[in-house]
C-alpha positions as CSV (number, residue, x, y, z in Angstrom):
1,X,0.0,0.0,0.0
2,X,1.2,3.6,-1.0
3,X,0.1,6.6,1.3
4,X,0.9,10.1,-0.2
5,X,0.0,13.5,1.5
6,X,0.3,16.1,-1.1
7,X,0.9,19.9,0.3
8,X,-1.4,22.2,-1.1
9,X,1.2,24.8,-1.0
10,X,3.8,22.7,-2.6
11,X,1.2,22.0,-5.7
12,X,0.3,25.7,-5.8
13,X,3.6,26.3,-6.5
14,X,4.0,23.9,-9.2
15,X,0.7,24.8,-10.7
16,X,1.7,28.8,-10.0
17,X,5.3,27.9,-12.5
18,X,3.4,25.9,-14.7
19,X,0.7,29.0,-15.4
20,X,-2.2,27.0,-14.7
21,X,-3.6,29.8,-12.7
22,X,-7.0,28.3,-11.6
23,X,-5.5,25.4,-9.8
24,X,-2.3,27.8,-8.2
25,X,-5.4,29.3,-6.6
26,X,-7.4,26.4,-5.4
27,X,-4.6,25.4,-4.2
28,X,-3.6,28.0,-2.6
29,X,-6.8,28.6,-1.0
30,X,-6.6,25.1,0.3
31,X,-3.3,26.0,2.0
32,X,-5.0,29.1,3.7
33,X,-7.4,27.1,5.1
34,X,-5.0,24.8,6.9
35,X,-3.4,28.1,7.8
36,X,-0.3,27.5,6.0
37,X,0.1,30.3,3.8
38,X,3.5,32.4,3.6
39,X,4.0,36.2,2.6
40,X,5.3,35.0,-0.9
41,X,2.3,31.8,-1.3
42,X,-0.3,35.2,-0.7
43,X,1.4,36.9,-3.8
44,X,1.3,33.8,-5.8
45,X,-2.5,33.3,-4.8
46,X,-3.3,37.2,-5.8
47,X,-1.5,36.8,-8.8
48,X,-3.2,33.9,-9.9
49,X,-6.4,35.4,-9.4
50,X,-5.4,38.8,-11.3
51,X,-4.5,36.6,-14.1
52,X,-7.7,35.1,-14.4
53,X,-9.2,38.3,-15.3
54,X,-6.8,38.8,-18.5
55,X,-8.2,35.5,-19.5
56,X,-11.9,36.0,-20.1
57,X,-12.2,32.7,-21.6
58,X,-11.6,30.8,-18.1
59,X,-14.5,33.2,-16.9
60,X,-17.4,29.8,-17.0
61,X,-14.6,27.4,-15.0
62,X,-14.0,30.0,-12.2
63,X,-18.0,30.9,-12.1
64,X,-18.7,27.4,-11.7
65,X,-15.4,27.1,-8.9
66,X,-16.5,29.8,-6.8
67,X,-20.5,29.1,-7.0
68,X,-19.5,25.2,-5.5
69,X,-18.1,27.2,-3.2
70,X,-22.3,27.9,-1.6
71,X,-20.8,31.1,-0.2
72,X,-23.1,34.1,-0.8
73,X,-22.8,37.7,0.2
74,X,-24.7,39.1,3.2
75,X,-28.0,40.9,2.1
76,X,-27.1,44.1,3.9
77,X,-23.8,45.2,6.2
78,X,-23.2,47.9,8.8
79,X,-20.2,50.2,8.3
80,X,-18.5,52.5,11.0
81,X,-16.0,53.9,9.1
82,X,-15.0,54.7,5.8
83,X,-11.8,55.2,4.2
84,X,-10.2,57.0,1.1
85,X,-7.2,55.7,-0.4
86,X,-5.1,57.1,-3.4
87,X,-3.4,54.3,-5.4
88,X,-0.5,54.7,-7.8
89,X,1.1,52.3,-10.7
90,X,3.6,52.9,-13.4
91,X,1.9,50.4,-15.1
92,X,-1.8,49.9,-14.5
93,X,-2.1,47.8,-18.1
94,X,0.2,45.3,-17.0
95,X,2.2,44.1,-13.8
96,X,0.7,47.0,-11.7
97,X,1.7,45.1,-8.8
98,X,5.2,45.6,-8.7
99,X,4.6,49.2,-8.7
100,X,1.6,49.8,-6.7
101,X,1.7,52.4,-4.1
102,X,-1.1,54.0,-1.8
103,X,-1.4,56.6,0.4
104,X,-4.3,57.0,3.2
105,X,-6.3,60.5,2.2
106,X,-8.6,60.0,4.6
107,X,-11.3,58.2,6.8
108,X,-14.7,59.0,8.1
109,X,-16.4,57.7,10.9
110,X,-20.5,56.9,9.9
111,X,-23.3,58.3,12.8
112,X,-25.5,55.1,13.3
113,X,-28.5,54.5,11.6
114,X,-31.6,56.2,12.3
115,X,-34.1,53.1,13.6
């Protein structure tokens, strides 16, 4: 009998190199949920899904990923505070990430809803 455990991250990785961005995410994600991520696997998991969105054609295959996921957004939310940020890129066409800065302009703090 052969027992294998297979990392998460580890395949992530692989599937990160190899391009195949849809399974360097699931992967990924998979990792996160054992809370095993490092600074660098986070990259690779934003990066992967940023890359999806130059590939419209993968659109249907993450749709159908994140809807087995049975997560759905909460009808309504309360905020206390909002926030203003200014963001910055050399290059907002292609690897904006590299060169991404932000600044903080500003926050506001919300007076609670009127019942």
């Amino acid at each position: 009998m052969l027992i294998a455990t297979v990392d998460p991250r580890t395949q992530g990785r692989e599937s990160y190199r190899r391009l195949a961005w849809r399974d360097a995410y699931e992967q990924m994600r998979a990792a996160d949920r054992q809370g095993r991520l490092e600074p660098d696997d986070l990259d690779r998991m934003a990066r992967s899904a940023y890359q999806m969105l130059l590939r419209p054609d993968l659109l249907p295959e993450v749709t159908e990923f994140v809807e087995r996921l049975g997560w759905r957004p909460p009808a309504s939310f309360t905020a206390e505070t909002v926030s203003l940020f200014r963001f910055h890129s050399q290059d907002w066409k292609g690897h904006w990430w590299t060169t991404l800065t932000w600044e903080h302009v500003r926050s506001w703090t919300l007076e609670p809803a009127a019942d």
